[in-house]
NUTOR-908029 format. One record per residue: residue number from 1; residue in three letters; x, z, y of N, C-alpha, C, O, CB in turn. Coordinates in steps of 0.1 Angstrom, whole numbers, plus 5000, padded with zeros to 4 digits. Glycine has a CB too. Layout:
(rec NUM, "ALA", (X, Z, Y), (X, Z, Y), (X, Z, Y), (X, Z, Y), (X, Z, Y))
...
//
This chain:
(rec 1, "UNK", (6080, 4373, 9335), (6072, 4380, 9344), (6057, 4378, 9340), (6055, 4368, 9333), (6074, 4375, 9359))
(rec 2, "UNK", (6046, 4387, 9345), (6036, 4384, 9337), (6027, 4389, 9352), (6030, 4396, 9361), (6034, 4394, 9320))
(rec 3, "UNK", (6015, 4381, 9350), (6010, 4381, 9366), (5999, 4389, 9364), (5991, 4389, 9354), (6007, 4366, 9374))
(rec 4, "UNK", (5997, 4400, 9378), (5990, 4406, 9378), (5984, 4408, 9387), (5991, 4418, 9391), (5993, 4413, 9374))
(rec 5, "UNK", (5976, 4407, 9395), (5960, 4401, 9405), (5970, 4394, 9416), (5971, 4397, 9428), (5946, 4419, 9415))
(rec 6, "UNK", (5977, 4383, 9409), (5987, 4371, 9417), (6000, 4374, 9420), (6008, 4366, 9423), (5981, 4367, 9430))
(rec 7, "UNK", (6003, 4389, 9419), (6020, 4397, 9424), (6025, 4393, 9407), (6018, 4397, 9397), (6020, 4420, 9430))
(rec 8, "UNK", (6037, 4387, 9406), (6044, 4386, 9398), (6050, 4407, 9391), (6054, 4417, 9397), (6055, 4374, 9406))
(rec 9, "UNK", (6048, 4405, 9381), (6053, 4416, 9375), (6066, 4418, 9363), (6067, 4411, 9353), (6041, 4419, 9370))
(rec 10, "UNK", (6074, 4427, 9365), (6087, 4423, 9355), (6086, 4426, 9346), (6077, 4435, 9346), (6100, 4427, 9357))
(rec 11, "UNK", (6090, 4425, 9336), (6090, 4426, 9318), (6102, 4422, 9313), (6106, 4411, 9314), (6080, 4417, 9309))
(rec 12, "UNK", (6110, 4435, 9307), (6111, 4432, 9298), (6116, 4423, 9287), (6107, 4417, 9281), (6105, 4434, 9300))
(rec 13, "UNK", (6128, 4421, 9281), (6129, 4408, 9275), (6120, 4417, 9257), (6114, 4411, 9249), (6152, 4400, 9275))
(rec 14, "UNK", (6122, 4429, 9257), (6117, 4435, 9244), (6103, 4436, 9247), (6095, 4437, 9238), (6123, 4448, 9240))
(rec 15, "UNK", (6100, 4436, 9263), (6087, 4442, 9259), (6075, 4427, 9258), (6063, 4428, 9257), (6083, 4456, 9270))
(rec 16, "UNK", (6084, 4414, 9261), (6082, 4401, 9261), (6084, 4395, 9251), (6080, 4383, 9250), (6088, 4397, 9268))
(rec 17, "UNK", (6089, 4400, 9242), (6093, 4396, 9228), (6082, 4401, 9218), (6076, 4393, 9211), (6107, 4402, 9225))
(rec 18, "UNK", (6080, 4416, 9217), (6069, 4420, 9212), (6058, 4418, 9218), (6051, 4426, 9213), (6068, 4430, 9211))
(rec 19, "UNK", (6052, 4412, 9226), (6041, 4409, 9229), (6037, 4394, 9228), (6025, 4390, 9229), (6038, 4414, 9240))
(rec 20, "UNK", (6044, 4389, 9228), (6047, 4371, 9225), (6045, 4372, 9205), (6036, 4365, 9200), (6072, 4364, 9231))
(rec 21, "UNK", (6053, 4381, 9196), (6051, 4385, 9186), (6039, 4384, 9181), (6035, 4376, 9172), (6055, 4394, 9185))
(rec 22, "UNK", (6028, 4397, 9188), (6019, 4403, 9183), (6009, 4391, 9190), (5998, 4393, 9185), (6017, 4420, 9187))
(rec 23, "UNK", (6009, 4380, 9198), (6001, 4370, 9201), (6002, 4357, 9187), (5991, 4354, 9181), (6008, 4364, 9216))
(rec 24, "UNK", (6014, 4353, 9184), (6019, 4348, 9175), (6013, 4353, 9158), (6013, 4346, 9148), (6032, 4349, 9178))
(rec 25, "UNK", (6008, 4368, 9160), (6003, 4373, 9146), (5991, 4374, 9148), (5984, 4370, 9138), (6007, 4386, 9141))
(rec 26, "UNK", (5982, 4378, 9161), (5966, 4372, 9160), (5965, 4369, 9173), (5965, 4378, 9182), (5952, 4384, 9154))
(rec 27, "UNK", (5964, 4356, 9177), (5962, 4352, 9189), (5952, 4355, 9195), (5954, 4360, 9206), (5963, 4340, 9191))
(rec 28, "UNK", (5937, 4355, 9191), (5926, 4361, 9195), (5922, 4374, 9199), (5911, 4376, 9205), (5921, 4360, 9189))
(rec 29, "UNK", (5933, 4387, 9194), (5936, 4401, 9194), (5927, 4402, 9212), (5918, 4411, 9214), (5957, 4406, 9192))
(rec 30, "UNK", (5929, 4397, 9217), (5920, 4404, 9234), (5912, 4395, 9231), (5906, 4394, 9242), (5927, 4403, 9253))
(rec 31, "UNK", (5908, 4389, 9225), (5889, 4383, 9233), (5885, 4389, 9225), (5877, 4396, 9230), (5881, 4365, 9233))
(rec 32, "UNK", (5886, 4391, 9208), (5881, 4394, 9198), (5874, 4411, 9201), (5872, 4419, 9191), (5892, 4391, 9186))
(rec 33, "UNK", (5872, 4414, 9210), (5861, 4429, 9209), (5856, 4420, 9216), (5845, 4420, 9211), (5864, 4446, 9215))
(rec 34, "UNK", (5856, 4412, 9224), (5842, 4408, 9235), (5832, 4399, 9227), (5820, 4397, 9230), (5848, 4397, 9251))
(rec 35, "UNK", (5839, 4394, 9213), (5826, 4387, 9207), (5820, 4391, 9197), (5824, 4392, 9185), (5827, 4375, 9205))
(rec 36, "UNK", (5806, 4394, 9203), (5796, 4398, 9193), (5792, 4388, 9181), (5795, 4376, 9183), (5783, 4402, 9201))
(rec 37, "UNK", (5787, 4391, 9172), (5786, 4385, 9160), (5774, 4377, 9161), (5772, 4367, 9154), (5785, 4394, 9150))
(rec 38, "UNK", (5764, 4381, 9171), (5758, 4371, 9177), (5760, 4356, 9184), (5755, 4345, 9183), (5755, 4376, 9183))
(rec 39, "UNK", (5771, 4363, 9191), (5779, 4351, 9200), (5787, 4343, 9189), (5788, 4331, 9190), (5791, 4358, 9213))
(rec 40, "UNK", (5792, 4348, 9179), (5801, 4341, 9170), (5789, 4332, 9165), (5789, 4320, 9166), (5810, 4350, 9159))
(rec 41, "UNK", (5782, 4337, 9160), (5773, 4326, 9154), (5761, 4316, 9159), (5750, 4312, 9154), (5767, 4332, 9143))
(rec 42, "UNK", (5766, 4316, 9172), (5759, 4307, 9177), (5766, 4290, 9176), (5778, 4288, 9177), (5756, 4313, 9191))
(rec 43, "UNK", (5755, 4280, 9176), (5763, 4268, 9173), (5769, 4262, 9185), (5764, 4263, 9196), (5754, 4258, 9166))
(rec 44, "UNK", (5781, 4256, 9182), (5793, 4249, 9191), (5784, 4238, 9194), (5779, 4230, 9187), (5809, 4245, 9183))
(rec 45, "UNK", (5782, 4238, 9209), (5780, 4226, 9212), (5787, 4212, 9210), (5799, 4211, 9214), (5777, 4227, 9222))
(rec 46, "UNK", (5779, 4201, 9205), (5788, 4186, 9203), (5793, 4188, 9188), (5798, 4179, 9182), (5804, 4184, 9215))
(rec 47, "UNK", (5792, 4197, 9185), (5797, 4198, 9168), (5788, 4210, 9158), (5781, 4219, 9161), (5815, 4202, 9168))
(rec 48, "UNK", (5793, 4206, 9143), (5786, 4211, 9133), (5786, 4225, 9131), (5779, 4232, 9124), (5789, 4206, 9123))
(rec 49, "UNK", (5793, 4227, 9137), (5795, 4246, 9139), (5796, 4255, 9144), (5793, 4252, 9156), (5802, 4250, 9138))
(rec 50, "UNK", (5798, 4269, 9144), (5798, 4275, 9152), (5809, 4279, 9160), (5821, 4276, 9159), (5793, 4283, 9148))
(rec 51, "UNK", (5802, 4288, 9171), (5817, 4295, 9180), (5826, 4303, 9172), (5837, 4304, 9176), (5814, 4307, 9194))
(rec 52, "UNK", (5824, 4310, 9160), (5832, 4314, 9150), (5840, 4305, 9145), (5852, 4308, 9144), (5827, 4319, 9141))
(rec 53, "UNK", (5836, 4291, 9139), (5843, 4285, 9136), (5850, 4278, 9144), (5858, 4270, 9139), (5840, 4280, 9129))
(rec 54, "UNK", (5849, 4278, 9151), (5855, 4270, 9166), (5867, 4281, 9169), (5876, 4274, 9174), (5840, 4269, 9182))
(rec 55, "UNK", (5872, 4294, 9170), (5878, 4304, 9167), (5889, 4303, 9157), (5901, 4300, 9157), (5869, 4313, 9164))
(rec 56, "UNK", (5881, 4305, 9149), (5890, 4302, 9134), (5899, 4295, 9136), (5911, 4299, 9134), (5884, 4295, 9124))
(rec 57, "UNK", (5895, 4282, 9139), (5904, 4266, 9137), (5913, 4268, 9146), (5925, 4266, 9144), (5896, 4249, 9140))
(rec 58, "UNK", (5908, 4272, 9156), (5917, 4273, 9171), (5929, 4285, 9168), (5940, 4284, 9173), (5907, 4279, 9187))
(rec 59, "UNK", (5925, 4297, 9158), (5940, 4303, 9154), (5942, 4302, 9147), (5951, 4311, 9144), (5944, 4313, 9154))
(rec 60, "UNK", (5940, 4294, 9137), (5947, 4281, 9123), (5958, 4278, 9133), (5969, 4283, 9133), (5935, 4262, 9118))
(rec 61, "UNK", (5953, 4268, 9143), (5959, 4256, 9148), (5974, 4267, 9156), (5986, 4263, 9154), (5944, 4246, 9162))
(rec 62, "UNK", (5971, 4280, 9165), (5984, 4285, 9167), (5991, 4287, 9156), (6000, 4279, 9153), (5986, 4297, 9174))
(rec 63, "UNK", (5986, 4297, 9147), (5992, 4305, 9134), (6001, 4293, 9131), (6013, 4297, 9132), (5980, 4310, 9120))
(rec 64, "UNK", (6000, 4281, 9127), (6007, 4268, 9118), (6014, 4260, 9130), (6020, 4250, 9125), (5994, 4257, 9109))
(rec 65, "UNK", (6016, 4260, 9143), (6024, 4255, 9150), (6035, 4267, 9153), (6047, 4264, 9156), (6018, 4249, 9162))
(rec 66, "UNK", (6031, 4279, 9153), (6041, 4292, 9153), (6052, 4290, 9144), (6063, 4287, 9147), (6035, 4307, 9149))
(rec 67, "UNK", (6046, 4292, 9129), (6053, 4295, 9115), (6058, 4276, 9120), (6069, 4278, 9126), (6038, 4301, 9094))
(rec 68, "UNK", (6057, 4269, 9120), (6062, 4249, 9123), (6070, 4254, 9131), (6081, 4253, 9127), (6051, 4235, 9131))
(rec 69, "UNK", (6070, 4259, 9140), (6083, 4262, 9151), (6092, 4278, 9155), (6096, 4283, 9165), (6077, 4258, 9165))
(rec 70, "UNK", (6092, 4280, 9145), (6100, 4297, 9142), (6110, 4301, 9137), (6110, 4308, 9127), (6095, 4305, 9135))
(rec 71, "UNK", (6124, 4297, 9144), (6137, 4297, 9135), (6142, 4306, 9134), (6151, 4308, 9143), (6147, 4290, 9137))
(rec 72, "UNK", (6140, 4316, 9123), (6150, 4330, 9127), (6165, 4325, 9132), (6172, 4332, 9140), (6152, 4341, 9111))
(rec 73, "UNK", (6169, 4314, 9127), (6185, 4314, 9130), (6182, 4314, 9144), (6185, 4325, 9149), (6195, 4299, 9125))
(rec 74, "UNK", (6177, 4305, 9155), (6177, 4306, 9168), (6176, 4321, 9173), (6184, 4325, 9182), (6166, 4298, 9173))
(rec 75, "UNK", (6167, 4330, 9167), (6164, 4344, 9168), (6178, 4352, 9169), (6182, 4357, 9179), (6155, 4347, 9156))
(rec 76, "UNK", (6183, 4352, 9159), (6196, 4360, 9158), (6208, 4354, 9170), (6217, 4361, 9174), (6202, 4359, 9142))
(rec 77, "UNK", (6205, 4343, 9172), (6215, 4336, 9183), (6209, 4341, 9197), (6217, 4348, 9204), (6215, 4317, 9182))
(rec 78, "UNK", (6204, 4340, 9198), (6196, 4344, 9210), (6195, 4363, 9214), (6194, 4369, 9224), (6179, 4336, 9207))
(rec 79, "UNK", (6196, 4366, 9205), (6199, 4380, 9205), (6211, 4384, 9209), (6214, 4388, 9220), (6198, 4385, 9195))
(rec 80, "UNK", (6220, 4381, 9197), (6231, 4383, 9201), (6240, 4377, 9212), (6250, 4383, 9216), (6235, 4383, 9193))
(rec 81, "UNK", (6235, 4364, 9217), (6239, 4362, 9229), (6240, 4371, 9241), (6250, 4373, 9247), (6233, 4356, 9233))
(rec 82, "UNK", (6223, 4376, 9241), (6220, 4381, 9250), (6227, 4395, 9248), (6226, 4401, 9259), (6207, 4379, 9251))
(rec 83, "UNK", (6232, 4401, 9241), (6239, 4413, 9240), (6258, 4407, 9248), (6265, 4416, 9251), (6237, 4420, 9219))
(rec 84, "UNK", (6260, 4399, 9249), (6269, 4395, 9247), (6276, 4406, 9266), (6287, 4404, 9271), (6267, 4376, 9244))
//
């Protein structure tokens, strides 16, 4: 279910699946029009860098716990379960 101004909303196991997917391929995909290149390069407070790089690392950090925890075998089990 995916919440929408607090009313629970239904989804989907495909349309939960592809959108869990396309999060997993650029996690940033919805904030990334709201930041201007201004805003990206402004410096991160408490550290040497910017809010770009602060970005970056942060979809490093999903991208490499996704691909670390992504078993197609579970995938095909779970499918075909669910067809069952």
């Amino acid at each position: 279910m995916q919440a929408t101004g607090g009313k629970p909303k239904e989804l989907t196991r495909e349309k939960f699946e592809k959108t869990f997917n396309d999060f997993k391929k650029d996690p940033f995909a919805s904030i990334r029009p709201m930041m201007s290149q201004e805003m990206m390069s402004k410096p991160m407070p408490g550290t040497d860098g910017t809010i770009g790089d602060m970005i970056k690392k942060q979809e490093k950090m999903y991208k490499d716990f996704y691909n670390a925890n992504d078993n197609p075998i579970e995938k095909v089990n779970s499918v075909s379960e669910s067809k069952k």
